[in-house]
Every structure is written in C-alpha cells, then in structure tokens.
DSSP file (Angstrom, degrees, kcal/mol; ACC not computed):
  #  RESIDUE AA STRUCTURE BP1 BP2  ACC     N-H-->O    O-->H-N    N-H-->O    O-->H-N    TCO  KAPPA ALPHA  PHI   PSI    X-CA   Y-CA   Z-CA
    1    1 A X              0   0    0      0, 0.0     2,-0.6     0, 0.0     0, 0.0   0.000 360.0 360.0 360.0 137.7  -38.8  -42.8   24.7
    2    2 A X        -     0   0    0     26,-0.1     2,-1.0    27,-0.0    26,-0.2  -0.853 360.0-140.7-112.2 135.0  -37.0  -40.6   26.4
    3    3 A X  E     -a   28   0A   0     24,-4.9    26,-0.9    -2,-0.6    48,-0.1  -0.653  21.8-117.6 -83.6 113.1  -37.6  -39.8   30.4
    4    4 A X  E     -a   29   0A   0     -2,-1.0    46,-2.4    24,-0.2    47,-1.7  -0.103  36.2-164.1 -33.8 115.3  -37.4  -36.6   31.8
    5    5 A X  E     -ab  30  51A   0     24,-3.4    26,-1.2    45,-0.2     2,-0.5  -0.796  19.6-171.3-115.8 138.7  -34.8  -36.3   34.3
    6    6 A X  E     -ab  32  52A   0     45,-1.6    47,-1.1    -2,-0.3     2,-0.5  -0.923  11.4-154.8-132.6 113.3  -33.8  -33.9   37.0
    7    7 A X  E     -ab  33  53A   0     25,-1.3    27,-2.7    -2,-0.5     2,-0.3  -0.740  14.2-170.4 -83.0 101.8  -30.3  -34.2   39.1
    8    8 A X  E     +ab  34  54A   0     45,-3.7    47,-2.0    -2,-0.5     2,-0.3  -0.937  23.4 143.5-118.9 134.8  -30.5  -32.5   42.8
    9    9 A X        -     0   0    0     25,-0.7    49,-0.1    -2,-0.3    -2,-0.0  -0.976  44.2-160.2-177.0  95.2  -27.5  -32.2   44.3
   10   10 A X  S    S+     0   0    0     -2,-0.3     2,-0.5    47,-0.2    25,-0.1   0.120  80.8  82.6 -98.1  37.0  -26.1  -29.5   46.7
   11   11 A X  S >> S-     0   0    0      1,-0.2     4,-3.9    47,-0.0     3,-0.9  -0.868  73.9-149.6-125.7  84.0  -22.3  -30.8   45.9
   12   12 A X  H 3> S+     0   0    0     -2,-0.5     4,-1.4     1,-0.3    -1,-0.2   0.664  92.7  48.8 -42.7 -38.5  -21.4  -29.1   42.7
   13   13 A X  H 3> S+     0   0    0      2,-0.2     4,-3.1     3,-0.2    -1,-0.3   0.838 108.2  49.3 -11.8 -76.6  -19.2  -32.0   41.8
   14   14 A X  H <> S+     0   0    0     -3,-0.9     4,-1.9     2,-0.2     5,-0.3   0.848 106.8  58.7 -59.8 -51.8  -21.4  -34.5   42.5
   15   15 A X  H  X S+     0   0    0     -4,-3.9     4,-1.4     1,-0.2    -2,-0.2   0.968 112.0  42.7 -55.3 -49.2  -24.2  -32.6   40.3
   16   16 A X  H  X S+     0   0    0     -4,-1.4     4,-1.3     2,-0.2    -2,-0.2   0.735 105.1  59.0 -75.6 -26.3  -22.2  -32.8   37.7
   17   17 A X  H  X S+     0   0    0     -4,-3.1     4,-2.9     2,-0.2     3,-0.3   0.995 117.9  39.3 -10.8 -87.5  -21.0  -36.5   38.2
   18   18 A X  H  X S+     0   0    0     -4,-1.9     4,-1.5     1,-0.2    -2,-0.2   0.753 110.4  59.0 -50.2 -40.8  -24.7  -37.4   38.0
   19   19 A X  H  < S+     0   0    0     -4,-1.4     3,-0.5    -5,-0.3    -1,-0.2   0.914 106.0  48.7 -27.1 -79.7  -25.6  -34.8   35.1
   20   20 A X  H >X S+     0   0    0     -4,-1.3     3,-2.5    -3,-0.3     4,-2.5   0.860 109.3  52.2 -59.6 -56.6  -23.2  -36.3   32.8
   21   21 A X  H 3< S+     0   0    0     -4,-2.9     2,-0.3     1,-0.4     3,-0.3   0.834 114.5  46.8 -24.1 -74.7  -24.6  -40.1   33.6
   22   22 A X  T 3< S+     0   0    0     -4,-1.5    -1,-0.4    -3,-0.5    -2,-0.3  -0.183 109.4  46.1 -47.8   0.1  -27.7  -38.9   32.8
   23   23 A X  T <4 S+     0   0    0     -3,-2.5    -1,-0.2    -2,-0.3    -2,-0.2   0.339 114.6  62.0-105.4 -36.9  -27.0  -36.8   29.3
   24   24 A X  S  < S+     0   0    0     -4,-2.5     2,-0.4    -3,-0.3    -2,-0.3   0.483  83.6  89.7 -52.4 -23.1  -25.1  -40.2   28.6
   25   25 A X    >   -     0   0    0     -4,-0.2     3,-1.8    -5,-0.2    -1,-0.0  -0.936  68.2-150.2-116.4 105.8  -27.8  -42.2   28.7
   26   26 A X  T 3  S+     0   0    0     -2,-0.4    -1,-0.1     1,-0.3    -4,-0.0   0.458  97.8  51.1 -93.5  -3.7  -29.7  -42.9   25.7
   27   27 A X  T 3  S+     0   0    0    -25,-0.1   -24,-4.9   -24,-0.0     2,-0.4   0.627 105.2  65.9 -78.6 -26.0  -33.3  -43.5   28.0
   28   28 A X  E <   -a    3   0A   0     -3,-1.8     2,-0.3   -26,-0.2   -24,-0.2  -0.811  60.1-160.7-114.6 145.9  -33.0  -40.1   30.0
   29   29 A X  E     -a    4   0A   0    -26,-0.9   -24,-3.4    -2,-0.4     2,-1.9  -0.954  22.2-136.0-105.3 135.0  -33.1  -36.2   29.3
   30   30 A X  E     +a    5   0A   0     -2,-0.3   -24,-0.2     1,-0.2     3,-0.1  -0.697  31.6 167.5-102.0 117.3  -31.8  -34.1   31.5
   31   31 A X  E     +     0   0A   0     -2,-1.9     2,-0.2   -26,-1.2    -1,-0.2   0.305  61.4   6.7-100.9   1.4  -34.1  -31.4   31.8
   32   32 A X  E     -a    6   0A   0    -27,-0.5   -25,-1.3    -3,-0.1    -1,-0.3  -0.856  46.7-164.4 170.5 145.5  -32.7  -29.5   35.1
   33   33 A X  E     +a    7   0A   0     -2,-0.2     2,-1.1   -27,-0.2   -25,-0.2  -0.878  23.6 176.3-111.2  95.7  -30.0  -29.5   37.4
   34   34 A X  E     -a    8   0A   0    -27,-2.7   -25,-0.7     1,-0.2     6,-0.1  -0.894  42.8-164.3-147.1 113.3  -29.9  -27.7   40.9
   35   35 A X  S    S+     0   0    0     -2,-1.1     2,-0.4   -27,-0.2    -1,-0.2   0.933  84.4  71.0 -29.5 -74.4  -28.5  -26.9   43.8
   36   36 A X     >  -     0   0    0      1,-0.2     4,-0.9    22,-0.1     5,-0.2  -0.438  66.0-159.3 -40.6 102.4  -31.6  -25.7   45.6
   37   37 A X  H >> S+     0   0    0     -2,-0.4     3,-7.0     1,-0.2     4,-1.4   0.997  85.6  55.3 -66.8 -36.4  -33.4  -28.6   46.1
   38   38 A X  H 3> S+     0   0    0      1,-0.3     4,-0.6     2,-0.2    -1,-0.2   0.623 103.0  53.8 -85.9  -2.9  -36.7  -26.6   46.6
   39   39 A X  H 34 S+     0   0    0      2,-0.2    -1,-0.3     3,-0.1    -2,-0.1   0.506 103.0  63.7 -75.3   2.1  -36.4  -24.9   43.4
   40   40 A X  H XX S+     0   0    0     -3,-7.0     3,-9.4    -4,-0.9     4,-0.5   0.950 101.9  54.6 -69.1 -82.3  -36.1  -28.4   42.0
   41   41 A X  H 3X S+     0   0    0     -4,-1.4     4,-0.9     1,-0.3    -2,-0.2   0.272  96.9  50.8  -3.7 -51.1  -39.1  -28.9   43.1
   42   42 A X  H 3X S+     0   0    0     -4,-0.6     4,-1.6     2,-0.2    -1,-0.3   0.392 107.1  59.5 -82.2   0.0  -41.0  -26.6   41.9
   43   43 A X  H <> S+     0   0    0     -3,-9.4     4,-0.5     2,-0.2    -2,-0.2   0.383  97.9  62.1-108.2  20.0  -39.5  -27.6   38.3
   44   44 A X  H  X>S+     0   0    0     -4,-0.5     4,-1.2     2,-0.1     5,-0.5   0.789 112.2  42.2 -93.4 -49.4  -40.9  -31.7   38.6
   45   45 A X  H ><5S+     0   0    0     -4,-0.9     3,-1.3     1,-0.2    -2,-0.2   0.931 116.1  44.4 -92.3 -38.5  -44.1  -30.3   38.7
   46   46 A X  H 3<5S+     0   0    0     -4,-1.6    -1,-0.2     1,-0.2    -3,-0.1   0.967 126.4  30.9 -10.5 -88.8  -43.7  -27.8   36.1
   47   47 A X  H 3<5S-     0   0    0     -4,-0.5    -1,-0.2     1,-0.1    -2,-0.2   0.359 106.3-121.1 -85.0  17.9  -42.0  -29.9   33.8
   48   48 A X  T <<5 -     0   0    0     -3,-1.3     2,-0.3    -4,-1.2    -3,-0.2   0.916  37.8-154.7  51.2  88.8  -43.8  -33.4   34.8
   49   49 A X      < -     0   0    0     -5,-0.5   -44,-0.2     1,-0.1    -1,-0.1  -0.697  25.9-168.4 -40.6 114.6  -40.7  -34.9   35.6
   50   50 A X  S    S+     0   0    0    -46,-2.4    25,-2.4    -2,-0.3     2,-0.4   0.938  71.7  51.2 -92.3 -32.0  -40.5  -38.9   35.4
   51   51 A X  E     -bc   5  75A   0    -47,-1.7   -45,-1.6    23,-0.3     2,-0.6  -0.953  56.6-173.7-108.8  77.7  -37.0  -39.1   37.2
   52   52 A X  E     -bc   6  76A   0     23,-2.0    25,-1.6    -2,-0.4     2,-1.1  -0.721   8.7-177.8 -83.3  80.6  -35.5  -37.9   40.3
   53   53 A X  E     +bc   7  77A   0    -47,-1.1   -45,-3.7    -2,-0.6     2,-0.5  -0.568  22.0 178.6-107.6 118.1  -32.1  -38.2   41.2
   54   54 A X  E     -b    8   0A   0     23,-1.3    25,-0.4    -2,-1.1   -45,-0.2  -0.935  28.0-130.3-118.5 124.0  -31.8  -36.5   44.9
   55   55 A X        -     0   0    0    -47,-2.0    25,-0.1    -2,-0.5     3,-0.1  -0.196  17.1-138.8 -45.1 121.9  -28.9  -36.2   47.1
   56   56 A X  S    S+     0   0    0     23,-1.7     7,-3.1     6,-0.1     2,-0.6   0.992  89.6  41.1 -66.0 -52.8  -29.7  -37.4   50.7
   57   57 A X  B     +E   62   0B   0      5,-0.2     2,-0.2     6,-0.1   -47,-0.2  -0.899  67.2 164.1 -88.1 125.4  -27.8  -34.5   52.7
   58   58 A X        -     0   0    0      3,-1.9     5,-0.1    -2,-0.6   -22,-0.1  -0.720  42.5-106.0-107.9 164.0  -28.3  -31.2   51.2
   59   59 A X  S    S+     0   0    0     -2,-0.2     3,-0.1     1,-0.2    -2,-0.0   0.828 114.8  28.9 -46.0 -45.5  -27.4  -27.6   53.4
   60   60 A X  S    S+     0   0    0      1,-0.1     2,-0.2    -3,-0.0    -1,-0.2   0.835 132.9   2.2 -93.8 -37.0  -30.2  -26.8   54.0
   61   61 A X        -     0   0    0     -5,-0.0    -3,-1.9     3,-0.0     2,-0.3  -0.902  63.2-120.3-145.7 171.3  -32.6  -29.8   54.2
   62   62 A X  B     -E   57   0B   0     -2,-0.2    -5,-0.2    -5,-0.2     5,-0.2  -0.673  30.6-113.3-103.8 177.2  -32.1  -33.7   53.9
   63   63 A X  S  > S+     0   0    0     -7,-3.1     4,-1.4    -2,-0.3    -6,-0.1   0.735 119.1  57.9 -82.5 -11.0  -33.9  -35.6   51.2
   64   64 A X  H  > S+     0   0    0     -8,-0.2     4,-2.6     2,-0.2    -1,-0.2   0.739 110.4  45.4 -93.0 -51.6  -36.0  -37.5   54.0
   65   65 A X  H  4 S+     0   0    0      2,-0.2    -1,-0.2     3,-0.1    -2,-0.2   0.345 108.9  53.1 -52.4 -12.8  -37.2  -33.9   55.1
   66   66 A X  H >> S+     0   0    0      2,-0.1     3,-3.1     3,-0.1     4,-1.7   0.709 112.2  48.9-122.4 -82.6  -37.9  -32.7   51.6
   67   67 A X  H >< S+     0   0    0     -4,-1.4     3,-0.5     1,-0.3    -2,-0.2   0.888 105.3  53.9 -48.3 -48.9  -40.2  -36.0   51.1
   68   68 A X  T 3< S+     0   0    0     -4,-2.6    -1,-0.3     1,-0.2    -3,-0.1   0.872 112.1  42.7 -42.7 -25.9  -42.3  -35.9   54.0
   69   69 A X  T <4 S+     0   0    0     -3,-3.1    -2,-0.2    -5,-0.1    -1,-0.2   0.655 118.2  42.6-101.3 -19.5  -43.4  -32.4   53.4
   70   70 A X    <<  -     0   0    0     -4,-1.7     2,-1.0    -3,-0.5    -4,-0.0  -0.808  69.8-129.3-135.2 171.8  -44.1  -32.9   49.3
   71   71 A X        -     0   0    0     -2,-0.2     2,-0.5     2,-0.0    -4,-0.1  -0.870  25.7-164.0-115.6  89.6  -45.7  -35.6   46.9
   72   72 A X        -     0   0    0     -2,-1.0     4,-0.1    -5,-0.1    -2,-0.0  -0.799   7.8-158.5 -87.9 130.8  -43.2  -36.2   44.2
   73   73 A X        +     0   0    0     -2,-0.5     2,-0.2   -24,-0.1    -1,-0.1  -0.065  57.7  68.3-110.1  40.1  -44.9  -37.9   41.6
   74   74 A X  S    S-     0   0    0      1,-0.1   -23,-0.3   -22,-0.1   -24,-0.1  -0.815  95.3 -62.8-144.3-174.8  -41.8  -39.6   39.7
   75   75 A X  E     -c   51   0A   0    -25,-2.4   -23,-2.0    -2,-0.2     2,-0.4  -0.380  51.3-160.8 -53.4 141.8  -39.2  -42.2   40.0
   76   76 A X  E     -c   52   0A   0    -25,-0.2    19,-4.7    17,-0.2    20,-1.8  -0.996  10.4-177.2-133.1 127.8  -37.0  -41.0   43.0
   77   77 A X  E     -cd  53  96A   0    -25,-1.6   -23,-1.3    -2,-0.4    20,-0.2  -0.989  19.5-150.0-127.9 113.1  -33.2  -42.7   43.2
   78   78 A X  E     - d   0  97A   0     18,-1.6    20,-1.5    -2,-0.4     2,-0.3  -0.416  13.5-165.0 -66.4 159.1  -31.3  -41.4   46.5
   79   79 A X  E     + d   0  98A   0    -25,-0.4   -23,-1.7    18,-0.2     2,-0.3  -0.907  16.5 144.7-156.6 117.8  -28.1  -41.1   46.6
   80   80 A X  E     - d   0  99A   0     18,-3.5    20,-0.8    -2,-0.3     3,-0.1  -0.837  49.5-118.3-147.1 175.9  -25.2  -40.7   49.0
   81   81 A X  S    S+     0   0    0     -2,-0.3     2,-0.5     1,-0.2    -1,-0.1   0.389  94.5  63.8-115.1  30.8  -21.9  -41.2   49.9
   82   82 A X    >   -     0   0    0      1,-0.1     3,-0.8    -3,-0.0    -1,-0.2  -0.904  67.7-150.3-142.3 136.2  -22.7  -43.1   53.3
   83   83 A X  G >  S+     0   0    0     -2,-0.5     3,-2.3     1,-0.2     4,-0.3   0.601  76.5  82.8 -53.7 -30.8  -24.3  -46.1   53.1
   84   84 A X  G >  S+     0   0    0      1,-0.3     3,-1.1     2,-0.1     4,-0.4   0.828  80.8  68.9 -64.8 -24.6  -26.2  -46.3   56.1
   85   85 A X  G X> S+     0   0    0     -3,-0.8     4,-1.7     1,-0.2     3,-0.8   0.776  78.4  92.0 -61.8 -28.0  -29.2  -44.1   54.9
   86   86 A X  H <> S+     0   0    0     -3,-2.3     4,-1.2     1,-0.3    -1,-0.2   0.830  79.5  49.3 -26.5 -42.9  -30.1  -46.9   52.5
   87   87 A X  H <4 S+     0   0    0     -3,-1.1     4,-0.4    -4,-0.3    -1,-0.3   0.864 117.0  38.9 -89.2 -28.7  -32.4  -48.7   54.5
   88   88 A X  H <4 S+     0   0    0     -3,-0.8     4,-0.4    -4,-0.4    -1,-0.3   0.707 107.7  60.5 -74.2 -26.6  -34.5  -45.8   55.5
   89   89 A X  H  <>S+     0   0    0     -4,-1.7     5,-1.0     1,-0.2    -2,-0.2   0.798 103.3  54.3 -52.7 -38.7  -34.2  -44.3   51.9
   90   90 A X  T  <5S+     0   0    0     -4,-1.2     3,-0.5     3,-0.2    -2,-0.2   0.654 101.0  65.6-113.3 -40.9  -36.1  -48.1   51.0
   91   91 A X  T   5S+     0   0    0     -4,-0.4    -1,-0.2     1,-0.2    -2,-0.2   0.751 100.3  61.9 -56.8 -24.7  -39.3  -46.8   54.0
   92   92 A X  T   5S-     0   0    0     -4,-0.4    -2,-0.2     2,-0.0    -1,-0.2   0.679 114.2-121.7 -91.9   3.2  -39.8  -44.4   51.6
   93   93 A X  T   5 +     0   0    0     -3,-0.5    -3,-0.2    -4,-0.2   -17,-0.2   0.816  49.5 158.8  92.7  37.5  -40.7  -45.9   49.2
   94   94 A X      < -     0   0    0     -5,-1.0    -1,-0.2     1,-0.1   -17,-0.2  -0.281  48.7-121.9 -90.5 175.9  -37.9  -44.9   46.3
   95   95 A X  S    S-     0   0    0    -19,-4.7     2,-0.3     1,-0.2   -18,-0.2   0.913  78.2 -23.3 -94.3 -32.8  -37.2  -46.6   43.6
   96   96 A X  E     -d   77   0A   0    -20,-1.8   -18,-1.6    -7,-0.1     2,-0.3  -0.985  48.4-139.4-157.9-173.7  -33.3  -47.2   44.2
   97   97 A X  E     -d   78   0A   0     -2,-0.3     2,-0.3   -20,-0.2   -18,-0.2  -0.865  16.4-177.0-158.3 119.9  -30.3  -46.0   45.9
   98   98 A X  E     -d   79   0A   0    -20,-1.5   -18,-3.5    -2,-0.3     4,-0.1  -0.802  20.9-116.9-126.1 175.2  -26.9  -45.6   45.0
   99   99 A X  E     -d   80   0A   0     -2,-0.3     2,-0.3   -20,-0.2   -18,-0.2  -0.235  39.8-101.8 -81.7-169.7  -23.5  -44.5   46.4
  100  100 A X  S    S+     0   0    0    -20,-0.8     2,-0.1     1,-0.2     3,-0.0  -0.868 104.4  56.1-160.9 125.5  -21.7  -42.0   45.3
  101  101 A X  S    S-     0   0    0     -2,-0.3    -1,-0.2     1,-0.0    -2,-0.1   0.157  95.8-137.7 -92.3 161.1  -19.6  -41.8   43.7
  102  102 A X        -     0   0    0     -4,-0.1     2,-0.4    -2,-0.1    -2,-0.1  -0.447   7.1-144.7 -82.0 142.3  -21.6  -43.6   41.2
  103  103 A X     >  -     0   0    0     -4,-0.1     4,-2.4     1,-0.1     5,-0.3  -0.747  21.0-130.5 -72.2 125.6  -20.5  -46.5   38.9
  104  104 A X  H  > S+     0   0    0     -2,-0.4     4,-2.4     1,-0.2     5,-0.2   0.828 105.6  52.3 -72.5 -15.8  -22.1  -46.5   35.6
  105  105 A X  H  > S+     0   0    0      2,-0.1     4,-2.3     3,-0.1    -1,-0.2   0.973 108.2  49.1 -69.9 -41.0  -23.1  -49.7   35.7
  106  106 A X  H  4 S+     0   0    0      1,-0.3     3,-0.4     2,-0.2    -2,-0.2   0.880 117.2  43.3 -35.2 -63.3  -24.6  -49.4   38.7
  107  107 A X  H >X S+     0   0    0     -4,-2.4     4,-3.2     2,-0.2     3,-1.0   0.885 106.3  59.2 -45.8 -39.3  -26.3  -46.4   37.4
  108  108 A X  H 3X S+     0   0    0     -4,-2.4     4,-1.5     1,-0.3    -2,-0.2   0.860 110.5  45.5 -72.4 -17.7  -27.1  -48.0   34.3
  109  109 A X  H 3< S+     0   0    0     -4,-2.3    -1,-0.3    -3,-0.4    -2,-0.2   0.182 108.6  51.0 -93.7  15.9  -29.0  -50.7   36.4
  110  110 A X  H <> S+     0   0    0     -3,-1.0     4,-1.0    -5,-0.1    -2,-0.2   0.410 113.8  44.9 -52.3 -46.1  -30.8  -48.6   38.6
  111  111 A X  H >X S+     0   0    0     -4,-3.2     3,-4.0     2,-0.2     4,-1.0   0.994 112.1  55.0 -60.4 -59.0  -32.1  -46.4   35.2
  112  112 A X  H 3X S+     0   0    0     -4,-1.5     4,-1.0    -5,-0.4    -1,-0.2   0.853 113.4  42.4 -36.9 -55.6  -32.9  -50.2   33.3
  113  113 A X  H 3> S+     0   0    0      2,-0.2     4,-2.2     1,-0.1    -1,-0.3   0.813 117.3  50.7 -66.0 -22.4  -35.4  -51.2   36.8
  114  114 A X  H XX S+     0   0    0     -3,-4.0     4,-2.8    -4,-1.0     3,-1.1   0.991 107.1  50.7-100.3 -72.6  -36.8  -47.6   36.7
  115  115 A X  H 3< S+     0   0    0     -4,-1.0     4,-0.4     1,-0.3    -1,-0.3   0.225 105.8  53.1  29.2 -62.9  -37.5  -47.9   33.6
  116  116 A X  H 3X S+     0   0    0     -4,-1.0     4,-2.7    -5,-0.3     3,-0.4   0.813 110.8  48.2 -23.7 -75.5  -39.4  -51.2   33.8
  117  117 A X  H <X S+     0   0    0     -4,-2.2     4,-2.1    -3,-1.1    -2,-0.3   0.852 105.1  56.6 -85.8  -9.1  -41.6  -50.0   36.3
  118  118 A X  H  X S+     0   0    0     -4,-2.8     4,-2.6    -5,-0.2    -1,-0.3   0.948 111.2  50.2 -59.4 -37.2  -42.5  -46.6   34.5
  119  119 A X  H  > S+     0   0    0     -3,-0.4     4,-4.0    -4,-0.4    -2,-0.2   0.949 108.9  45.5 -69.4 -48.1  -43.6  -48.8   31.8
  120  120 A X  H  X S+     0   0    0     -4,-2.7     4,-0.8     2,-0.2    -1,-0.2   0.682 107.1  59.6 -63.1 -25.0  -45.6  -51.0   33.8
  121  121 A X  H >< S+     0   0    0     -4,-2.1     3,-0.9    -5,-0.3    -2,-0.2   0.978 108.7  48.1 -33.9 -81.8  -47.1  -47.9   35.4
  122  122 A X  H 3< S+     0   0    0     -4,-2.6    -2,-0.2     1,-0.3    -3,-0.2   0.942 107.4  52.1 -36.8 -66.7  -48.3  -46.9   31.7
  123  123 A X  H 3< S+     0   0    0     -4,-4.0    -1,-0.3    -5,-0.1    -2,-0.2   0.345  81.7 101.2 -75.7 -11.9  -49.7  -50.0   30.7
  124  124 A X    <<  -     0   0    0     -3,-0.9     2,-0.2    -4,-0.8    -3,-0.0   0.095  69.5-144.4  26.1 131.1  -52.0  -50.2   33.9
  125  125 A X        -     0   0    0      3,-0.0     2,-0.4     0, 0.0    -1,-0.1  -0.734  15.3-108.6 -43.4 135.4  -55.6  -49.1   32.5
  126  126 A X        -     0   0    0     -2,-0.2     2,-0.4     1,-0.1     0, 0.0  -0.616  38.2 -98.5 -51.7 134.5  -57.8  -47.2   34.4
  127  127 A X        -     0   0    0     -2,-0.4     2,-0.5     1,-0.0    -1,-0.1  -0.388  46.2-148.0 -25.5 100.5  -61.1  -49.0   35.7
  128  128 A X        -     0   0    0     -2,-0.4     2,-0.1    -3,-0.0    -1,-0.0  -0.867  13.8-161.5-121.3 140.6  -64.0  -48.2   33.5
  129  129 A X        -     0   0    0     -2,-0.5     2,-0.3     2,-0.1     3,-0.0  -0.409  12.3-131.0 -78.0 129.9  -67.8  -47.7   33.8
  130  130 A X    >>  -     0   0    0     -2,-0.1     3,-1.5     1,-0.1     4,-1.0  -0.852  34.5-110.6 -96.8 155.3  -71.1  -47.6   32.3
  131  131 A X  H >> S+     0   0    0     -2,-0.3     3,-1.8     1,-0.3     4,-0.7   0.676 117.8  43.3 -22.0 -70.1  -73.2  -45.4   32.7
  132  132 A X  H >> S+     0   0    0      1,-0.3     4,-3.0     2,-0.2     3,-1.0   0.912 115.1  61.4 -73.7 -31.9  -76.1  -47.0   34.6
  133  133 A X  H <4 S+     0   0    0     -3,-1.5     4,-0.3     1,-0.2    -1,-0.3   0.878 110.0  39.1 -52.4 -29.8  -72.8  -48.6   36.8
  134  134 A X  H << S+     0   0    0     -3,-1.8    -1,-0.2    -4,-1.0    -2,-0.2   0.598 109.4  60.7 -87.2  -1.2  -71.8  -45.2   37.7
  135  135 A X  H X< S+     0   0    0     -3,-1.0     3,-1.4    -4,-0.7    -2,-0.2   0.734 104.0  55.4 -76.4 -61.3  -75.6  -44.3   38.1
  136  136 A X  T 3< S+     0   0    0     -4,-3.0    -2,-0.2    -5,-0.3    -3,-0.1   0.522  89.9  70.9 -73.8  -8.4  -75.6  -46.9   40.8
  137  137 A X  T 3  S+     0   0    0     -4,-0.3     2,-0.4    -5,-0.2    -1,-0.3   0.587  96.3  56.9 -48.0 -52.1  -72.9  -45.4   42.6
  138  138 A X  S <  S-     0   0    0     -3,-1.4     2,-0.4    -4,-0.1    -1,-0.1  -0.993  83.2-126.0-107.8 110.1  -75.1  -42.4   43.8
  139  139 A X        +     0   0    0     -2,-0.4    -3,-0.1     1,-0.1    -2,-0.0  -0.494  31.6 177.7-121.1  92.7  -78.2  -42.8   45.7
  140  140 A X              0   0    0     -2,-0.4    -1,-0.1     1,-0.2    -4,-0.0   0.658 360.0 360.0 -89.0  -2.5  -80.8  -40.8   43.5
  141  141 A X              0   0    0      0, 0.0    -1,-0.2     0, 0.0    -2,-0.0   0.475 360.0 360.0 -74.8 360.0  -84.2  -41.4   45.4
C-alpha cells in the first residue's frame, strides 16, 4: 500500500529536498507539494491525506500556529533546521521530527514508525452493538 503524502514547505529547496525522499520511497505517493501552507490544507482534506510533512517556520505562519487552529487528521512529521522546536513539536502530538537537511535514513525511519502506527490505526475495530444494546442506550418510557 501506498500512503498519500503531502510536503509543506515554504523553502523551495527544502520542498524539493523532501519531495524527492518521498517520490523515492516505495511506501509513499506524493500527492502535493506547496508553498502555501494553507492551501495545503485544504488539499489533506480533499485528498484524505495519510502523511504530512510540515516545515516548522513558514512566512507567514509557524507549523505550531497552523495546528492549533485546524484538525489534521494524518501522520504529521515536523521538520526544521533548528533543533530546539523538537520538544514542543512532541506536545503536539506528531508522529516525528526531523532536521533538515534530512538524512534518508533518518527519513526512512521516521516513514517505517509512521507506517506501523497507520497500520495499527487500521486494524483497531470499531465497538459494535445489538440492537436491544443500543435500545438501552436511550431512555424510551
């Protein structure tokens, strides 16, 4: 299976650094590239995204600013080239964070854990009911 991937990135350089990892890589598609983070944005939920790899300082906004204000609902790997945002990147819950410029192994161990826990995501079941249990749920009298 391959995961849908999106590179943001307001460092043209650097976008394309990460692009190429990511086209390289025989788990991920790279479905979008962008400058603009907030037209990124609107293309993970368009295009159900599983993968995010977002640049901590952008022009416009940081990546910490971007996540308070929206619900991304895929892997999210920060990225920077100073280290000290790691540990706050890691309050937000993302799934990793590398420097920049990135090593491919490194990258290729960050995709391999992400990877992992998308799968273990999938196999999770929902809870399910019968009828008269969901019956009992609601107070019909």
């Amino acid at each position: 299976m391959r995961y849908k991937t999106i590179v943001i990135d307001d460092s043209s350089i650097q976008r394309l650094a990460t692009s190429t990892l990511v086209k390289n890589h025989p788990n991920l598609e790279l479905v979008g590239s962008y400058a603009n983070p907030y037209q990124a944005i609107k293309a993970v939920y368009d295009q159900k995204v599983d993968v995010v790899f977002l640049d901590v300082l952008m022009e416009d906004v940081t990546a910490f600013e971007l996540l308070d204000s929206i619900e991304i609902n895929a892997a999210i790997v920060l990225n920077s080239t100073w280290e000290n945002f790691a540990e706050r990147a890691f309050d937000y819950g993302i799934n990793d964070f590398l420097m920049k410029p990135m090593p491919k192994k490194r990258f290729d161990i960050a995709v391999g854990k992400i990877i992992q826990q998308i799968k273990r995501k999938e196999v999770k079941q929902p809870k399910t009911f019968t009828f008269s249990e969901l019956l009992s749920n609601f107070n019909l009298n």
